[in-house]
C-alpha positions as CSV (number, residue, x, y, z in Angstrom):
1,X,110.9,108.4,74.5
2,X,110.9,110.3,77.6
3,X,107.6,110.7,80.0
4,X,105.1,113.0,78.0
5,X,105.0,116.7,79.3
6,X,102.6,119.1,80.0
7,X,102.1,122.8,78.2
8,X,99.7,124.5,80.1
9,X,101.4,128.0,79.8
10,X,100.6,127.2,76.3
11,X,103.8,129.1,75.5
12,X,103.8,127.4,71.7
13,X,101.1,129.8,70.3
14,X,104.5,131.9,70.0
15,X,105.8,130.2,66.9
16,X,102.8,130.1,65.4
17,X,102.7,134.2,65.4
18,X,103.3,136.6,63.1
19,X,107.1,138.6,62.6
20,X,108.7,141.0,61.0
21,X,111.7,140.8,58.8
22,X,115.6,142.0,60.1
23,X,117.5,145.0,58.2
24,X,121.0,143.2,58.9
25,X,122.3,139.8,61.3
26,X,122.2,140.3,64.3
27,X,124.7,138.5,66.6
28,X,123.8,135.6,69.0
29,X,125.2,135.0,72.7
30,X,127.2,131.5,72.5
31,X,126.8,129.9,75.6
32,X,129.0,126.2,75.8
33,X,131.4,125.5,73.2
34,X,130.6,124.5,69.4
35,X,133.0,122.7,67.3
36,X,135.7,124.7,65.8
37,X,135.0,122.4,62.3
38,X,131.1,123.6,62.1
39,X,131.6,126.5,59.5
40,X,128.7,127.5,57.9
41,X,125.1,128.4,57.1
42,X,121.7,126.7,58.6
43,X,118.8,128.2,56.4
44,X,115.3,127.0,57.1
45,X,111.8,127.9,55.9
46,X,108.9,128.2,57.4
47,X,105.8,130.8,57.5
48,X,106.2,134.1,59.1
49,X,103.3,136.2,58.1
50,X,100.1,134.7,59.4
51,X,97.2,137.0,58.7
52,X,97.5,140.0,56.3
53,X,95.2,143.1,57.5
54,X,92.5,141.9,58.8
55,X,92.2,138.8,57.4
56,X,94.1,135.7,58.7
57,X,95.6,132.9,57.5
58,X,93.8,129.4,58.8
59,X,96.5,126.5,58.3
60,X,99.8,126.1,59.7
61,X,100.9,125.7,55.6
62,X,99.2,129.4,54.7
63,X,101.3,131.5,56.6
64,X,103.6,133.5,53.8
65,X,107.3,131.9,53.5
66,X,110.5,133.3,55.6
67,X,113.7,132.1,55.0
68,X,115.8,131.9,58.3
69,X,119.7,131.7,58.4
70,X,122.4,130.9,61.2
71,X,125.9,131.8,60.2
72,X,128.7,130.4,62.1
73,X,131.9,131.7,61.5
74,X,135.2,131.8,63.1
75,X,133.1,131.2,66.4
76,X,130.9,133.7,65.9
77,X,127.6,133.2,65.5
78,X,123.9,135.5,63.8
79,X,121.0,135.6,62.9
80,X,119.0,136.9,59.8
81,X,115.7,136.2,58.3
82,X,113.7,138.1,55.6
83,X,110.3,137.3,54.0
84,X,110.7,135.8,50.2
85,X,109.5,137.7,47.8
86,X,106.4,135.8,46.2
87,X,103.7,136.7,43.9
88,X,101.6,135.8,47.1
89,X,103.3,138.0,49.3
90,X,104.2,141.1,47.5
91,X,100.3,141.0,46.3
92,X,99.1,140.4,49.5
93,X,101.2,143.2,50.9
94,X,100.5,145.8,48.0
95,X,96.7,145.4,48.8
96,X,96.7,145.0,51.7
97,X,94.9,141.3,51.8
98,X,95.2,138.0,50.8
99,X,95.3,137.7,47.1
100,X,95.8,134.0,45.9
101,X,94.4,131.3,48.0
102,X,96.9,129.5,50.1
103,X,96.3,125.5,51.6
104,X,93.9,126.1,53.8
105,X,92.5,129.6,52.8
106,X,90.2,130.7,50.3
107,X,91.7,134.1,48.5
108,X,88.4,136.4,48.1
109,X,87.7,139.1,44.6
110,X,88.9,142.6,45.2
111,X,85.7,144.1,47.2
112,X,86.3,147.0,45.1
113,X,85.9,145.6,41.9
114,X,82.0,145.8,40.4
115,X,79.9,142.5,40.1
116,X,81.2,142.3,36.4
117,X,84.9,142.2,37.1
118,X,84.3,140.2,40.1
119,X,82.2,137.4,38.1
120,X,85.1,136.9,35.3
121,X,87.7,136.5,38.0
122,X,86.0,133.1,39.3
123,X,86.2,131.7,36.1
124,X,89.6,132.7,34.9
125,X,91.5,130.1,35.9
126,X,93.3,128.6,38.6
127,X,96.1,130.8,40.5
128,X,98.1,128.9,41.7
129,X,100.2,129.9,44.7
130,X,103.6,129.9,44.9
131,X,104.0,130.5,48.6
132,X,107.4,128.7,49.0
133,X,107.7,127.8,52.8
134,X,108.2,124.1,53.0
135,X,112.2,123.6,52.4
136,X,115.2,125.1,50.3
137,X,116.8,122.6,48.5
138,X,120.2,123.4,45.8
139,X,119.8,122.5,42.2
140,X,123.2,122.8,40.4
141,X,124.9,125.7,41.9
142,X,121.6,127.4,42.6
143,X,119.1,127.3,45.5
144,X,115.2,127.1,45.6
145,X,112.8,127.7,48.1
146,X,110.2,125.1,47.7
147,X,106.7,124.1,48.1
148,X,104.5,122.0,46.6
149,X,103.1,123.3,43.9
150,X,104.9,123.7,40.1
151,X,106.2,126.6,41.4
152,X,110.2,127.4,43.0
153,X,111.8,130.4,43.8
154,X,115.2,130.9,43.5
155,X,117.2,132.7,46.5
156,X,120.4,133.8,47.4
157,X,121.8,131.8,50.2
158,X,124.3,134.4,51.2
159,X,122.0,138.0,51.2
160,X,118.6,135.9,51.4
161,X,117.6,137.9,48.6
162,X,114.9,137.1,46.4
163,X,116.3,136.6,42.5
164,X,113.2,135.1,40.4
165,X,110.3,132.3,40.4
166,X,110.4,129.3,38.2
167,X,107.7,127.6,36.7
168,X,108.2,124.0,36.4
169,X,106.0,123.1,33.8
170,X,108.1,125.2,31.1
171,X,110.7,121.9,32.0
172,X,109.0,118.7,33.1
173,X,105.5,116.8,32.7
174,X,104.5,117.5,36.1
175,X,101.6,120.0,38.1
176,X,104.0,120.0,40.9
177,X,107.2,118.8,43.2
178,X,107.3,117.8,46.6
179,X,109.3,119.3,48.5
180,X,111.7,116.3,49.5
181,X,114.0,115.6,46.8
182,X,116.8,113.3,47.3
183,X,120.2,114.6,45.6
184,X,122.9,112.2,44.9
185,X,126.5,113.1,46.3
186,X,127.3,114.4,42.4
187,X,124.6,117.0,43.0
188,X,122.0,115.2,40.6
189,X,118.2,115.9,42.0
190,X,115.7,113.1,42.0
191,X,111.9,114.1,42.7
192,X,108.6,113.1,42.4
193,X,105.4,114.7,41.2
194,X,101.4,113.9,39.9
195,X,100.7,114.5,36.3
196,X,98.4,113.8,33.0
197,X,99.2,110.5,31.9
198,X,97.3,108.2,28.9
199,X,93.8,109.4,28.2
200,X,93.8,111.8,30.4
201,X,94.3,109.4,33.6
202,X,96.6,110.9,36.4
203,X,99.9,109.5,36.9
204,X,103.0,109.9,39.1
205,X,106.5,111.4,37.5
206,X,109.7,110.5,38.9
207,X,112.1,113.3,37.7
208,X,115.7,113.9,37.3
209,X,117.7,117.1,37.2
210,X,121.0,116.9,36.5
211,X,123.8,118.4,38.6
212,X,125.7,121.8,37.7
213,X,126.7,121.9,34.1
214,X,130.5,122.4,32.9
215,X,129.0,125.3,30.3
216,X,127.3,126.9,33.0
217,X,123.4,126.2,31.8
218,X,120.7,125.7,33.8
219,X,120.7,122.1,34.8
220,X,116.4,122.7,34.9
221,X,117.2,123.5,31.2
222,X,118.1,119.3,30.7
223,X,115.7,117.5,33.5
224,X,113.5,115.2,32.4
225,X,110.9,112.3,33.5
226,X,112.7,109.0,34.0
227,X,109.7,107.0,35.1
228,X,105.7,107.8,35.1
229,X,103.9,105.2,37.9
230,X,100.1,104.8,37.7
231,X,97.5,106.0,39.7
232,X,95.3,103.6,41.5
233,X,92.3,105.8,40.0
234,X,92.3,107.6,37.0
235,X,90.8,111.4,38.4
236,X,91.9,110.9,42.1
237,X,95.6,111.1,42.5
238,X,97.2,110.2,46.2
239,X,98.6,113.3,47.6
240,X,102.5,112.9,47.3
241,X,104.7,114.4,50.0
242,X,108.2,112.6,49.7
243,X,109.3,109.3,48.6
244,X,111.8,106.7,48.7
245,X,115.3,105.3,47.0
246,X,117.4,102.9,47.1
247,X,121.0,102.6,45.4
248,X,118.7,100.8,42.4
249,X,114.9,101.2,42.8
250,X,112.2,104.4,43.7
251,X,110.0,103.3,46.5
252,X,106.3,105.2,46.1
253,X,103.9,104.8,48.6
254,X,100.6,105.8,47.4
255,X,98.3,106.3,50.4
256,X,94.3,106.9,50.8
257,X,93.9,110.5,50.7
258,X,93.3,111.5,47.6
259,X,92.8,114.6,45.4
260,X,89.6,114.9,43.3
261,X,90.9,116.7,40.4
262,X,87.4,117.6,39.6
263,X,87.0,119.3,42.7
264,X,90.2,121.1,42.2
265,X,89.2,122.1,39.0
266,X,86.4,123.5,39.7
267,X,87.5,125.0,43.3
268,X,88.2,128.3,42.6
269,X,85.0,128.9,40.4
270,X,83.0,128.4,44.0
271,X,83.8,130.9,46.7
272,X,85.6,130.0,49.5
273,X,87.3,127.0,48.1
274,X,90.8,126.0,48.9
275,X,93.4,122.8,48.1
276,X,91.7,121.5,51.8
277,X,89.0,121.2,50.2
278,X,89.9,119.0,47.1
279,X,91.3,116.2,49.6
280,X,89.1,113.2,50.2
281,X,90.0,109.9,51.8
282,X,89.4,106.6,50.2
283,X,88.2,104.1,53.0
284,X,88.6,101.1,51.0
285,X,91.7,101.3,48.9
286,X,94.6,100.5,51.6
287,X,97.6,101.7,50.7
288,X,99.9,100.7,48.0
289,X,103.5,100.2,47.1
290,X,105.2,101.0,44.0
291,X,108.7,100.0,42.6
292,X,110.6,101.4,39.8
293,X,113.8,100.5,38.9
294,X,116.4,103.5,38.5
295,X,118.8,102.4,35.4
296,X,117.0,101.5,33.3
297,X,114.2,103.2,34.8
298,X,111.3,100.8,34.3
299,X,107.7,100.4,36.4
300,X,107.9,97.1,38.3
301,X,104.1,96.7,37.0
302,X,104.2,92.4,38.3
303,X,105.2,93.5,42.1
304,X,101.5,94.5,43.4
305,X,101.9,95.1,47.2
306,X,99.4,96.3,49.7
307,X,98.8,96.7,52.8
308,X,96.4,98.7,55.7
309,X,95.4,102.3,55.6
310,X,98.0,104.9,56.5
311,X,98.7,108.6,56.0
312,X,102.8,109.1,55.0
313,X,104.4,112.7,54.9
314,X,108.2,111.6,55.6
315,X,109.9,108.6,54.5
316,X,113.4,108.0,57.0
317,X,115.3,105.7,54.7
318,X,114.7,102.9,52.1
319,X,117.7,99.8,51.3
320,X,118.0,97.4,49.6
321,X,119.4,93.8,51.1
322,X,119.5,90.4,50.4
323,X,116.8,90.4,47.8
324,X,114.7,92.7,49.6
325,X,113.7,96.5,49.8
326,X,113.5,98.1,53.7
327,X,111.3,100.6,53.7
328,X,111.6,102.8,56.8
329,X,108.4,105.4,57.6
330,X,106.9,108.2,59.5
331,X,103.4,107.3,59.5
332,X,99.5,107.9,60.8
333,X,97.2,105.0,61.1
334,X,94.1,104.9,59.1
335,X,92.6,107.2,55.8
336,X,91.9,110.3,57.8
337,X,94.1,113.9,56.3
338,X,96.2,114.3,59.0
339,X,96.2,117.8,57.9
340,X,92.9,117.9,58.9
341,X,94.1,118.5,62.4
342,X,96.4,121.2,61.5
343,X,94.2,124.3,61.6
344,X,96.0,127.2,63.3
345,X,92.6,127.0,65.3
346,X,93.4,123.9,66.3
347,X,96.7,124.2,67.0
348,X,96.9,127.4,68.9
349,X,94.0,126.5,71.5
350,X,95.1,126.2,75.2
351,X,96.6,123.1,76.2
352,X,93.6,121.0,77.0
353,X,92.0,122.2,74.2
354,X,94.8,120.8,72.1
355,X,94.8,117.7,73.7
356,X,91.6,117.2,73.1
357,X,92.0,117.7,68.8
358,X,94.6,115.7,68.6
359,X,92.9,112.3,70.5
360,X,90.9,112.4,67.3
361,X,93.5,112.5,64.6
362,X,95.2,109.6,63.6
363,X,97.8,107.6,65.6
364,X,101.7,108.3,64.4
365,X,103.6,105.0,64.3
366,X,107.5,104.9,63.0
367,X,107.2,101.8,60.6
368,X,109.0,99.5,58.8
369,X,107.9,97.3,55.9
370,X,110.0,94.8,53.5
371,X,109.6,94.4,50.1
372,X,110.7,91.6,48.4
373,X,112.0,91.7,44.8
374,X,112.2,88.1,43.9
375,X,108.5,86.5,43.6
376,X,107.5,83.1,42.9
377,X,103.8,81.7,42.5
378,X,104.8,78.8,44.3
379,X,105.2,80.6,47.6
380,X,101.3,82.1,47.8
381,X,100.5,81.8,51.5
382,X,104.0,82.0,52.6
383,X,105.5,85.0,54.3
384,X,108.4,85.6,51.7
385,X,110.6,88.2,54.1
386,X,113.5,85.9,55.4
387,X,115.9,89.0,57.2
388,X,116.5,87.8,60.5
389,X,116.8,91.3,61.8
390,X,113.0,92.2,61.4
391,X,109.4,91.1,62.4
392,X,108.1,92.7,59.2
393,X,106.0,90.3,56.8
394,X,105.1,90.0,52.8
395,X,102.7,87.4,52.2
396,X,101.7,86.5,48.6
397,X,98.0,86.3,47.8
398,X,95.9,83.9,45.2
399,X,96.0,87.2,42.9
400,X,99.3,88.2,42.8
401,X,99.2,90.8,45.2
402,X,102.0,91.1,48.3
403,X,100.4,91.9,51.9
404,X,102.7,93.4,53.5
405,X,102.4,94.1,57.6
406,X,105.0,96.3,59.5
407,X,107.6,95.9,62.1
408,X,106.8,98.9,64.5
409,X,109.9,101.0,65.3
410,X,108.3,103.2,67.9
411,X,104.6,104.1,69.0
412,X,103.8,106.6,71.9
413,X,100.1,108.0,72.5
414,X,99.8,111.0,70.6
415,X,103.2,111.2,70.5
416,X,105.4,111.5,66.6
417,X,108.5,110.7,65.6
418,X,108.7,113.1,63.2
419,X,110.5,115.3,60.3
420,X,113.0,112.7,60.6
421,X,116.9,112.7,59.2
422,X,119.5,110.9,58.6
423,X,123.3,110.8,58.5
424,X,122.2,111.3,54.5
425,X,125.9,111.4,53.0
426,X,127.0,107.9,54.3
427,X,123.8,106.2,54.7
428,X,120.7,107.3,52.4
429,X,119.9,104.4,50.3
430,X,121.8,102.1,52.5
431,X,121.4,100.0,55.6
432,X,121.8,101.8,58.7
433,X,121.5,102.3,62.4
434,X,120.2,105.9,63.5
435,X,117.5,108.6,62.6
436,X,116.8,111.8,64.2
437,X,113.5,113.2,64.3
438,X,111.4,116.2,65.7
439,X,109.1,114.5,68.5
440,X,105.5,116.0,68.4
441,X,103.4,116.1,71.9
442,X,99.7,116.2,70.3
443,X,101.0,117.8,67.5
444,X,103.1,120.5,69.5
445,X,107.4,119.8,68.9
446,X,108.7,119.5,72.2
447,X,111.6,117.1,71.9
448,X,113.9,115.6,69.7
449,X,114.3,112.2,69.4
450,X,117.3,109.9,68.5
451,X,116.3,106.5,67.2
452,X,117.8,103.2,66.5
453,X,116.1,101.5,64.1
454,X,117.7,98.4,65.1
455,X,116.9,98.3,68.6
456,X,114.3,100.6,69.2
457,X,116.0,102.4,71.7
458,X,115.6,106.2,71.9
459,X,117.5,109.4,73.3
460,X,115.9,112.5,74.2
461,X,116.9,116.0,74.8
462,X,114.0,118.1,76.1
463,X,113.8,121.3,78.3
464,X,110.4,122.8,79.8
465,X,108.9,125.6,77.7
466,X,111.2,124.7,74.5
467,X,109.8,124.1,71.2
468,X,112.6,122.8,69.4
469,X,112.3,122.3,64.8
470,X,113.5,119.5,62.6
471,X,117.3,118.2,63.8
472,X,119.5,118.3,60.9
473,X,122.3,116.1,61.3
474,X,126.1,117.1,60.0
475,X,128.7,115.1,60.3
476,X,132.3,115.6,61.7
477,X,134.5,115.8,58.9
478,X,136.5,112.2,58.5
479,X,134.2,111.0,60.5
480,X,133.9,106.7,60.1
481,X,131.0,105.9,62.7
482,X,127.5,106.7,61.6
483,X,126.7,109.2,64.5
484,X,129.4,111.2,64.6
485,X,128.5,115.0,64.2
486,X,126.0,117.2,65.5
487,X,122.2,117.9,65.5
488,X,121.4,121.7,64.6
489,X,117.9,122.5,65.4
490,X,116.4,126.2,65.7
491,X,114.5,126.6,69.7
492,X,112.1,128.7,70.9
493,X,111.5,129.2,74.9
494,X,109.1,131.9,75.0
495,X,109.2,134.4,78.3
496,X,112.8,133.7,78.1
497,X,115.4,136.7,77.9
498,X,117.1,135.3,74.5
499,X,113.8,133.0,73.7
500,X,115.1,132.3,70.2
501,X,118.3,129.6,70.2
502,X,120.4,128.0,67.5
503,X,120.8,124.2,69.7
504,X,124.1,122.1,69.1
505,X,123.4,118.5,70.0
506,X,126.3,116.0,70.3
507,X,124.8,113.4,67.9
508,X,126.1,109.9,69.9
509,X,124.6,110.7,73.2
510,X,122.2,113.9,72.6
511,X,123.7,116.3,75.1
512,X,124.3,119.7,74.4
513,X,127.1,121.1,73.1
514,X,125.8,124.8,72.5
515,X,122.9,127.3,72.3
516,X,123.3,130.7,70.3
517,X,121.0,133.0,71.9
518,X,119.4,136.0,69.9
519,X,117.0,138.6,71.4
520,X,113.8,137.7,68.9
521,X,111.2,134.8,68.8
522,X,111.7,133.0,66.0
523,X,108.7,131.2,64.3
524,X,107.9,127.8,63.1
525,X,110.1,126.3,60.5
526,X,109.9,123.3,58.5
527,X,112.8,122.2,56.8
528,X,116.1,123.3,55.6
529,X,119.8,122.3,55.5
530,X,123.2,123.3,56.5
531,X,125.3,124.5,53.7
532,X,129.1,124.4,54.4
């Protein structure tokens, strides 16, 4: 990765400030050439509304959801974004304050209401926000903006229009979804989510929702668990952000930090509790792999593994080869949140100040560990990983567990590999060569990153003052070599005439191609996709 940079201009608190919503598209200044084959839309989410009044919103994943799309079209190229239509947001706007509590802040009774009133609503219940600014993902024919909760919100891709929320729980066993689903190429959605299992002990649900219906149904109408995983404690589920799959097994990696369901249960009857505050680590537990089989869908209860502590958001890829599982990760060493660190106030400091946060989160290491499927009890002691390609080790101890320690794929000081992607048509679930990811300077994007995960080689395309968002990669049609296509990724460059950029990246040799310039700043996003 290239040399680190310096920010002391601190130009990123831009995308990390509030915006307001456009009327109609307007059009962006193409400067290079894009490819005449990329036709379509890039919609991302990410939070555009960070305080409401007078009262702010304290974690980067508080901020109320905005959808974002680029249209390119017949070499043309604009820009629209509009705030989704929530619960939390149309609340928060009708009164003028924030009305359901968010990640990382506390949602506070009506001042106007008297003590009475204000008493019941502590112990009502929990409201549960469905502030959907994570990612957009397409179930059937249909589109959802996403978070993590049991709520989704269905949205128009075309008019960004707001159609209806969906509760979850009226269709699956599950309190939630991440927001990382992975979707086969027939449009069937696998995902993964924590629920009630036996005696009131959490578990983990692996879901399936099938792909657009020839009758025209809702396909949410016929999803269904397909595999429930235990928890390593019965009222502390791991917090789940994405997982892994294979052509034939589900790769769960249940990590340290933990949610005391007591504490969220009882949050929101104590003032000034939010989700942060229901997160605890477990210093003692490691972390743990699960497998589960996809047809027949089956818990692989006899294959125990284990290894160090680490906190895991993104998982890059999983295969399977020769009799063994690769399982390729974004990770943070050690059992502290990372989230933690992730306080606007943190994260909107001056430079040195944000230096300084960051030395005391965890480290981010790009990982990769092998599983093997076929285990013998002859072979305790032994390393059991015989790929020649990889330093990665699974020894198998006296009680039957699997230690397993990583080949690193990249480590830099403070500085992630993250929100990675793949060439996900041709080469999810299967080996490959390259992953693209969003590069993070003490937590501040600044890069993006191509990696091969073979040699470890990298390719960088950085400009001073940029703060680039997660690369998505999209392939040239008929394309046969795993890299061929382009990188989309939404820029900001604060001070800058045009400081908000749509950036075309050749995907072989990371050079640009083309920037669509628009007059606006365009705040932090997340995820998203390209939609043809």
């Amino acid at each position: 990765m290239a040399s680190r940079v310096e920010h002391p201009a601190a130009g990123y608190k831009k995308i990390f400030e509030t915006v307001e919503e456009l009327n109609e598209p307007i059009p962006a200044e193409i400067k290079g050439v894009i490819p005449s084959w990329l036709g379509g839309s890039l919609l991302r989410m990410g939070p555009g509304l960070f305080e409401v009044g007078d009262e702010p919103f304290h974690h980067l994943f508080d901020g109320q959801a905005m959808i974002h799309k680029f249209d390119l079209k017949d070499g043309q190229v604009t820009y629209y974004r509009k705030f989704i239509k929530t619960d939390a947001y149309v609340r928060a706007m009708t009164e003028n304050r924030i009305v359901i509590t968010e990640f990382g802040t506390a949602a506070y009774p009506d001042p106007c209401k008297n003590i009475f009133s204000r008493f019941f609503t502590y112990f009502r219940g929990i409201e549960v926000t469905d502030n959907c600014m994570v990612n957009i993902y397409p179930v059937g024919e249909d589109f959802y903006a996403v978070t993590e909760t049991n709520f989704i919100t269905k949205v128009d891709p075309d008019s960004l229009e707001t159609l209806k929320r969906v509760d979850l729980c009226k269709y699956l066993s599950v309190n939630g979804l991440t927001a990382h689903p992975h979707i086969e190429a027939d449009g069937t959605v696998y995902n993964i989510g924590n629920c009630f299992g036996k005696n009131l002990s959490l578990a983990y649900n692996i879901v399936k929702i099938p792909p657009a219906q020839k009758d025209g149904s809702d396909p949410l109408e016929k999803s269904q668990v397909v595999v429930q995983l235990p928890s390593s404690e019965r009222l502390k589920p791991s917090y789940v952000h994405s997982f892994g799959m294979t052509d034939n097994h589900f790769v769960f990696v249940e990590q340290p930090v933990k949610i005391n369901l007591l504490k969220f249960l009882s949050a929101w009857s104590v003032r000034g509790a939010t989700y942060m505050d229901c997160f605890e680590s477990n210093e003692s537990m490691g972390t743990w792999f699960h497998l589960a089989t996809k047809d027949p869908a089956e818990y692989l209860s006899s294959h125990k593994f284990r290894t160090s502590a680490f906190n895991i958001f993104h998982h890059i890829n999983a295969y399977e080869d020769e009799g063994f599982i690769v399982v390729d990760l974004c990770t943070w060493k050690g059992h502290d949140f990372v989230y933690d660190y992730l306080y606007l106030a943190n994260i909107k400091q001056e430079w040195e100040e944000v230096k300084k946060a960051a030395m005391r989160a965890p480290q981010p290491e790009v990982r990769r560990y092998v599983l093997p499927l076929d285990i013998h009890k002859e072979e305790q002691g032994k390393n059991l990983v015989s790929l020649p390609y990889t330093t990665a080790t699974a020894v198998l101890n006296s009680d039957g567990t699997i230690w397993l320690e990583p080949e690193v794929l990249f480590s830099g000081p403070r500085q992630a590999f993250e929100f990675p992607q793949i060439n996900y048509s041709l080469c999810s679930g299967k080996k490959y060569s390259f992953a693209y990811g969003l590069g993070l300077n003490h937590f501040i994007p600044d890069r993006i990153v191509k990696l091969n995960v073979q040699t470890k080689e990298t390719l960088v395309w950085q400009e001073e003052d940029c703060y680039p968002s997660e690369p998505l990669f999209v392939p040239t049609p008929g394309a046969t070599e795993e890299d061929d296509g382009v990188l989309l990724s939404i820029v900001v460059k604060p001070g800058a005439e045009r400081p908000g950029f749509l950036l075309v990246l050749d995907a072989v040799k990371l050079t640009e191609l083309a920037r669509a310039e628009v007059n606006i700043i365009i705040p932090v996003t997340l995820h998203g996709l390209y939609k043809p």
